[in-house]
N, CA, C and O atoms as CSV, one atom per row, in Angstrom:
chain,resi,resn,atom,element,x,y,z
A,1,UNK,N,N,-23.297,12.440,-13.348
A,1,UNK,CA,C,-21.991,12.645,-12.745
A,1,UNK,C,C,-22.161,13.516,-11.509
A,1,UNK,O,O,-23.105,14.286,-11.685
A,2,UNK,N,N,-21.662,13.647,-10.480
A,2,UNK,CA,C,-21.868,13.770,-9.613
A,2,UNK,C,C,-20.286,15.199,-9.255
A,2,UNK,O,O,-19.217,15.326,-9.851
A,3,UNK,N,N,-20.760,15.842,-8.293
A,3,UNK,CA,C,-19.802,17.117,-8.355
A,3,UNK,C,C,-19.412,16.918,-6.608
A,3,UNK,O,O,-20.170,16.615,-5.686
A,4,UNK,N,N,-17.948,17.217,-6.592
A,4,UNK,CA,C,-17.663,17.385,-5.072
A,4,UNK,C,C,-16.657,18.730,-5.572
A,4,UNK,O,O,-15.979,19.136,-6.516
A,5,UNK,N,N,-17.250,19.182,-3.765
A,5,UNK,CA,C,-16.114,20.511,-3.666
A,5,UNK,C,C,-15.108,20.170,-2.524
A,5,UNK,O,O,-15.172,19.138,-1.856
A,6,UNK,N,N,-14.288,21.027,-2.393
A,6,UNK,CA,C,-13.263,20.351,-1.300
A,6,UNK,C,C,-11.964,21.286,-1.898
A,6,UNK,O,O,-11.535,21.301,-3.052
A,7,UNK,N,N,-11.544,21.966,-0.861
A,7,UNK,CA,C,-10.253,23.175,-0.425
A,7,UNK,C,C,-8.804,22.600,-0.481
A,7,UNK,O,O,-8.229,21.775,0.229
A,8,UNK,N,N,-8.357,23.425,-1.727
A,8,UNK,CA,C,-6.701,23.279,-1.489
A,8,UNK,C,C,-6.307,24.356,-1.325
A,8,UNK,O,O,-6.966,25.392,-1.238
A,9,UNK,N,N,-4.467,24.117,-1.229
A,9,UNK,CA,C,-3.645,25.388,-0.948
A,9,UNK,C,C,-4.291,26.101,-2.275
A,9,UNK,O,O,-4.945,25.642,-3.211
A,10,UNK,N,N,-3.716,27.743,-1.880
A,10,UNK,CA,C,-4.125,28.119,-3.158
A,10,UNK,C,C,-2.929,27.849,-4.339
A,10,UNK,O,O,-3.169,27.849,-5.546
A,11,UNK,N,N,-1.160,27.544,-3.540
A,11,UNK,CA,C,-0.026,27.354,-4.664
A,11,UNK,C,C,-0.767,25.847,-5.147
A,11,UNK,O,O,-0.931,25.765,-6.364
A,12,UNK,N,N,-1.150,24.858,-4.471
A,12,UNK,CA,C,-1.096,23.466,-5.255
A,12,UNK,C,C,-2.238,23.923,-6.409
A,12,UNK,O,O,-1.944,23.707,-7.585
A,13,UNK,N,N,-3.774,24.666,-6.038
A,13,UNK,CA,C,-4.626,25.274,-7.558
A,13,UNK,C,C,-3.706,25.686,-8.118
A,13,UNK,O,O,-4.000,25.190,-9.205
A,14,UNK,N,N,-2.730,26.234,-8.322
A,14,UNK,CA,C,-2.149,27.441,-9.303
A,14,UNK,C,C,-0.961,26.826,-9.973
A,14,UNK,O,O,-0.262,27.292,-10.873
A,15,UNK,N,N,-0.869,25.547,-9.272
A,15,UNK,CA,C,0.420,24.652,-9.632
A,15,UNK,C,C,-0.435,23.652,-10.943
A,15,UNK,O,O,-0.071,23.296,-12.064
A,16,UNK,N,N,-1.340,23.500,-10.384
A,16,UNK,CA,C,-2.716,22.820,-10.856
A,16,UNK,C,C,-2.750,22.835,-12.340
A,16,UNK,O,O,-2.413,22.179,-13.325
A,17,UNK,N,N,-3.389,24.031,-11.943
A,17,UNK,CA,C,-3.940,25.308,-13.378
A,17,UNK,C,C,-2.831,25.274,-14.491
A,17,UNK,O,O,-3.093,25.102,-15.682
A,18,UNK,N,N,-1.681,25.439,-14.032
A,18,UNK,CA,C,-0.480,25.557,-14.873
A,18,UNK,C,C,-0.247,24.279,-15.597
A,18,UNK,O,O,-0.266,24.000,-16.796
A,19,UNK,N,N,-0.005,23.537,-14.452
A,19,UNK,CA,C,0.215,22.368,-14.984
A,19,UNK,C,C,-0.217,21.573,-16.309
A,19,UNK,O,O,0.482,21.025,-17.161
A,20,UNK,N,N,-1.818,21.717,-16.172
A,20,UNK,CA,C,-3.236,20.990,-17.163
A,20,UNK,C,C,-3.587,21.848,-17.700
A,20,UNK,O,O,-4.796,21.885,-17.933
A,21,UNK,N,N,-2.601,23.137,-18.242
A,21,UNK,CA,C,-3.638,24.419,-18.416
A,21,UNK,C,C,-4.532,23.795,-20.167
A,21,UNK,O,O,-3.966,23.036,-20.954
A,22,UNK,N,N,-5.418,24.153,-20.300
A,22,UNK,CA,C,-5.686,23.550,-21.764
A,22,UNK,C,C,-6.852,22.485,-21.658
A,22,UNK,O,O,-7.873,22.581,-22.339
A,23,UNK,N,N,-6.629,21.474,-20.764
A,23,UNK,CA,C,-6.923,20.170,-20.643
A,23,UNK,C,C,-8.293,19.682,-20.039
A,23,UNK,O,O,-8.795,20.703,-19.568
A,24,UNK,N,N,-8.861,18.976,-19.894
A,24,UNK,CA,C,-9.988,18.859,-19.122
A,24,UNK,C,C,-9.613,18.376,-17.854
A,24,UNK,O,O,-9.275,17.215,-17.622
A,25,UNK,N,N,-9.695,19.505,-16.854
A,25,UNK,CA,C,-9.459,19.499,-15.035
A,25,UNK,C,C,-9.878,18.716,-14.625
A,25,UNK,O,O,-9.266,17.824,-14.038
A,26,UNK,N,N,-11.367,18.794,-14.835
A,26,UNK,CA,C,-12.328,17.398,-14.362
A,26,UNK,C,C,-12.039,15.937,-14.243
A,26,UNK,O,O,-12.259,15.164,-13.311
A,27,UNK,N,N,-11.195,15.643,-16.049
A,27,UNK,CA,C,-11.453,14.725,-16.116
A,27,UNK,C,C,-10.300,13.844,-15.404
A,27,UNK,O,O,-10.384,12.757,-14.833
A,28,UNK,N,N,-9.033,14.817,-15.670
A,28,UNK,CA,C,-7.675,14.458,-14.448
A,28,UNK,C,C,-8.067,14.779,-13.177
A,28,UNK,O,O,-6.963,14.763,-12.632
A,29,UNK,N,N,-8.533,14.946,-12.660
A,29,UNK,CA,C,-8.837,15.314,-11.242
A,29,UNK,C,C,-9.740,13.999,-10.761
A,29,UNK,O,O,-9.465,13.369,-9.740
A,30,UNK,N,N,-10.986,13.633,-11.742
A,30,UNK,CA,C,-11.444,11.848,-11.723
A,30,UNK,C,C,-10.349,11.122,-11.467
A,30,UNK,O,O,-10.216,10.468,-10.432
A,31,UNK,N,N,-9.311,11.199,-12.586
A,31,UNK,CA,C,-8.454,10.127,-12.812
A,31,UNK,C,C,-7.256,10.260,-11.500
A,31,UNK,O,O,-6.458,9.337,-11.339
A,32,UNK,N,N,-7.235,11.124,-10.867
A,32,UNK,CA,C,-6.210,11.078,-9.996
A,32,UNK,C,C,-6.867,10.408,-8.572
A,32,UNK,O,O,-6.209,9.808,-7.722
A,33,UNK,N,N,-8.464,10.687,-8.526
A,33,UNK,CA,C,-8.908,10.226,-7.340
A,33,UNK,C,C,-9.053,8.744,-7.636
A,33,UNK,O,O,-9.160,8.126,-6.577
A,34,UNK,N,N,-9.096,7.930,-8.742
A,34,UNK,CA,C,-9.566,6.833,-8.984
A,34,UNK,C,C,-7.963,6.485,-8.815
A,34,UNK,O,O,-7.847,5.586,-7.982
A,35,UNK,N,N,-6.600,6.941,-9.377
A,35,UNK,CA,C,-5.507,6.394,-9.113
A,35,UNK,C,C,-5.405,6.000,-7.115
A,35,UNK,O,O,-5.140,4.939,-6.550
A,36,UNK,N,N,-5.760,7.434,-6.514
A,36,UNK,CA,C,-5.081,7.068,-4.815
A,36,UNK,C,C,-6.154,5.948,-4.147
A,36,UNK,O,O,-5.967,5.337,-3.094
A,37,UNK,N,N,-7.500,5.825,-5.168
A,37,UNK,CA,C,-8.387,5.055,-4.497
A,37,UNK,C,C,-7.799,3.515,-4.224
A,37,UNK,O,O,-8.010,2.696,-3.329
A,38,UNK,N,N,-6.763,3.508,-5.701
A,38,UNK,CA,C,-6.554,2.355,-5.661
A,38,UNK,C,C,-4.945,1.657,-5.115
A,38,UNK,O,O,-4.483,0.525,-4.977
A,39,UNK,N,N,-4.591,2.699,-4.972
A,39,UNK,CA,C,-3.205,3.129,-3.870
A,39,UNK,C,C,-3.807,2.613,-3.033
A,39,UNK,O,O,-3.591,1.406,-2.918
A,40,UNK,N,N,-5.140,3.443,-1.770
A,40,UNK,CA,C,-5.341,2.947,-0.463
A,40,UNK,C,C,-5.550,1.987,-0.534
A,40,UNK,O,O,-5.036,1.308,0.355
A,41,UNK,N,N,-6.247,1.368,-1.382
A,41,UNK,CA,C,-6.853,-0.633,-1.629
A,41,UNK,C,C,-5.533,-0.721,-1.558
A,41,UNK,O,O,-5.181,0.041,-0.657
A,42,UNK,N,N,-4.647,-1.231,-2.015
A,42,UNK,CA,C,-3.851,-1.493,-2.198
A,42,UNK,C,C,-3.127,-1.788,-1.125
A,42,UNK,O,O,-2.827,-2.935,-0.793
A,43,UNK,N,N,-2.665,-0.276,-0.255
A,43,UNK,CA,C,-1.597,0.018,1.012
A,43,UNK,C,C,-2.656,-0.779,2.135
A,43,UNK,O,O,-2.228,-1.289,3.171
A,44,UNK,N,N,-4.066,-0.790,1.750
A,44,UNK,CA,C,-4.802,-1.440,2.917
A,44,UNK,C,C,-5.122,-3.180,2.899
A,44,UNK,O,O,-5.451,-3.926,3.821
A,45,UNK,N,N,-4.889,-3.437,1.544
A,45,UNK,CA,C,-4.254,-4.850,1.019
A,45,UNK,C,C,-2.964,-5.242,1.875
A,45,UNK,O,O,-2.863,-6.113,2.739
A,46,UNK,N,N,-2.210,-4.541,1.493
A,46,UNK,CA,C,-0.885,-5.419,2.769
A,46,UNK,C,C,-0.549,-4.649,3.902
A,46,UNK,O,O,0.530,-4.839,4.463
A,47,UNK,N,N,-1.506,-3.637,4.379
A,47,UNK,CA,C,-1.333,-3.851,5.823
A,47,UNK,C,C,-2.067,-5.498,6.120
A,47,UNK,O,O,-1.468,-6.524,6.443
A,48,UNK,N,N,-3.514,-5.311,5.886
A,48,UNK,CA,C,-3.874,-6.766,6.388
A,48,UNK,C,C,-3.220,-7.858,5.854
A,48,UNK,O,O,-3.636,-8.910,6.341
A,49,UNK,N,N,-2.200,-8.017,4.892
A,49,UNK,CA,C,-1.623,-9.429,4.290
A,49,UNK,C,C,-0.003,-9.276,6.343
A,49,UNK,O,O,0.651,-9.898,7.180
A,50,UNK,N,N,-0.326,-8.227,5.920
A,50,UNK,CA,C,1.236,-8.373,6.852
A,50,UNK,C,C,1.230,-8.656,8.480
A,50,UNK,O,O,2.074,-8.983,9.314
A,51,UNK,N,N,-0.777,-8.223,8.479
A,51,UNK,CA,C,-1.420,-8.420,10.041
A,51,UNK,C,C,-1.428,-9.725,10.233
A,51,UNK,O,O,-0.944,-10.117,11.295
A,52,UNK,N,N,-2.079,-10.937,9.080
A,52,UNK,CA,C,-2.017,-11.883,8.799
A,52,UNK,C,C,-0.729,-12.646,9.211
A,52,UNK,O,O,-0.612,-13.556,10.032
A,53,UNK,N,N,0.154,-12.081,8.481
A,53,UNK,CA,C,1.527,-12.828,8.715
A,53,UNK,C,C,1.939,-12.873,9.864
A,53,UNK,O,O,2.523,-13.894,10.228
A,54,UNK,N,N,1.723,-11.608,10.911
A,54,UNK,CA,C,1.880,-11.394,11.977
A,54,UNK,C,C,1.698,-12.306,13.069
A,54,UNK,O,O,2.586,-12.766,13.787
A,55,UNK,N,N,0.340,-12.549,13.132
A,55,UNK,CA,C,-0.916,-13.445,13.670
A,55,UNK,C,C,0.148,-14.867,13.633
A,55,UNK,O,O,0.823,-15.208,14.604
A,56,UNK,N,N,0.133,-15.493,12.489
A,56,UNK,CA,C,0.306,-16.806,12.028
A,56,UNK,C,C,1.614,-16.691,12.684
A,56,UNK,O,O,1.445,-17.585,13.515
A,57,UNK,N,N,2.772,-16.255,12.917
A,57,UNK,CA,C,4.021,-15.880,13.637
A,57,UNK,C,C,4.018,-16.349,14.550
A,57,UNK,O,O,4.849,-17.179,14.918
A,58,UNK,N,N,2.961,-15.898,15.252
A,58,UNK,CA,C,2.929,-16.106,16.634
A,58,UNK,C,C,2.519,-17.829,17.035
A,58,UNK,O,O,2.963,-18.356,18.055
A,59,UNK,N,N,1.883,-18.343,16.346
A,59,UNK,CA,C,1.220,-19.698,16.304
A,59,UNK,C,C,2.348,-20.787,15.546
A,59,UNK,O,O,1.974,-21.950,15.391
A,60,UNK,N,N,3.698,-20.392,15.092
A,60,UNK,CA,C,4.357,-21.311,14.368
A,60,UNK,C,C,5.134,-21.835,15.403
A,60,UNK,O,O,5.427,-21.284,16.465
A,61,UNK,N,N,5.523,-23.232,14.901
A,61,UNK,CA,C,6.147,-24.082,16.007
A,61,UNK,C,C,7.276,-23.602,16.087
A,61,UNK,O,O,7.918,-23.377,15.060
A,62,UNK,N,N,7.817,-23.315,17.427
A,62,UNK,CA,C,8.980,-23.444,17.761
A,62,UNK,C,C,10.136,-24.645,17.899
A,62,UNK,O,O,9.819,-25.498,18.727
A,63,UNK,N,N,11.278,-24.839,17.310
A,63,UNK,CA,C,12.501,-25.862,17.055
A,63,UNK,C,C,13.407,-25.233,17.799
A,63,UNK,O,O,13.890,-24.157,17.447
A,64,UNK,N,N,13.732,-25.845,18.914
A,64,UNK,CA,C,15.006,-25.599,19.664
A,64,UNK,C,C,16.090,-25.631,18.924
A,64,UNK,O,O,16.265,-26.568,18.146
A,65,UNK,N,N,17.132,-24.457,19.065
A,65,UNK,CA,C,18.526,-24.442,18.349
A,65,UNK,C,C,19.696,-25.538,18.582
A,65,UNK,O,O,20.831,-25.511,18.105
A,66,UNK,N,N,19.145,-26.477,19.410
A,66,UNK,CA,C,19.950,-27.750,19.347
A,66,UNK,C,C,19.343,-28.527,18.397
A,66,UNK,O,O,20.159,-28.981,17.594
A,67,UNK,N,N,17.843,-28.948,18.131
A,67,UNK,CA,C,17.431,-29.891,17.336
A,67,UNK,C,C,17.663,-29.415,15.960
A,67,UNK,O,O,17.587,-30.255,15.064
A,68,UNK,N,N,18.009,-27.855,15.576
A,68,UNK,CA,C,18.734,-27.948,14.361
A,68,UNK,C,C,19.744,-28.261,14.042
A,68,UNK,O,O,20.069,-29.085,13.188
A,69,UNK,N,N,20.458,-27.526,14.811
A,69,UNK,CA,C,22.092,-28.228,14.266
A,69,UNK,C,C,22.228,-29.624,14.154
A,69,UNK,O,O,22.827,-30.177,13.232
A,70,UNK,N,N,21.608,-30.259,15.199
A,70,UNK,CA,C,21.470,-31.564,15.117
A,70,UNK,C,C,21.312,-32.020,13.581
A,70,UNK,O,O,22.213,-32.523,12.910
A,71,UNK,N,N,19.951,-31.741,13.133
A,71,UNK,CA,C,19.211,-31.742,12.197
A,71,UNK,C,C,20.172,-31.421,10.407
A,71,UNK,O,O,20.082,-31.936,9.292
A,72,UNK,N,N,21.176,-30.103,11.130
A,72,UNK,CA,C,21.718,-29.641,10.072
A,72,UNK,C,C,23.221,-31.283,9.908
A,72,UNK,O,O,23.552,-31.991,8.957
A,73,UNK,N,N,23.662,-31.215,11.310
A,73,UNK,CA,C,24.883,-32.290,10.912
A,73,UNK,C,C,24.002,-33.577,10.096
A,73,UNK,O,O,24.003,-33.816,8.888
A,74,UNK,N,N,23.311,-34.253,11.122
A,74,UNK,CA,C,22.660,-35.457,10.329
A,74,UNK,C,C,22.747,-35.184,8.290
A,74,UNK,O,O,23.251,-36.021,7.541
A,75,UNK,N,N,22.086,-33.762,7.780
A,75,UNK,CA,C,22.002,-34.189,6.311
A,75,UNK,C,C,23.551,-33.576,6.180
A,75,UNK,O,O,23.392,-33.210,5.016
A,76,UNK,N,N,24.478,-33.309,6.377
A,76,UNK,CA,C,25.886,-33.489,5.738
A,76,UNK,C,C,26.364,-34.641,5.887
A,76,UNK,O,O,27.321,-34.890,5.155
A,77,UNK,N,N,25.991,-35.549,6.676
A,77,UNK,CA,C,26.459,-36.799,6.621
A,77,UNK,C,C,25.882,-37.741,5.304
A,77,UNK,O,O,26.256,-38.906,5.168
């Protein structure tokens, strides 16, 4: 297992401490980095689904607003 260090406020430790007092720190402190890891996958999942969509936007055919209506009377008939 492998150890990282890395600086917080000292209220969020003490909010921390209180919080889990009892508990194994370690092992919630794993589990919280493995939760946002999979937050960023995630938030970085649909930025690119939405870059995608973006892209393809730009390349979709354009229909003049006459050939719809057109389009729309023709199927009420």
């Amino acid at each position: 297992m492998a150890t990282v260090n890395f600086s917080v406020p000292e209220d969020v430790k003490d909010a921390f401490n209180a919080t889990f007092d009892g508990r194994n720190k370690s092992a919630i402190v794993a589990d919280l980095l493995r939760e946002a890891v999979e937050r960023e996958k995630r938030r970085q999942a649909h930025v690119a689904a939405g870059t995608a969509i973006l892209r393809r936007w730009d390349k979709r055919p354009v229909v003049p607003a006459g050939t719809i209506r057109q389009l729309r009377e023709e199927l009420r008939r």
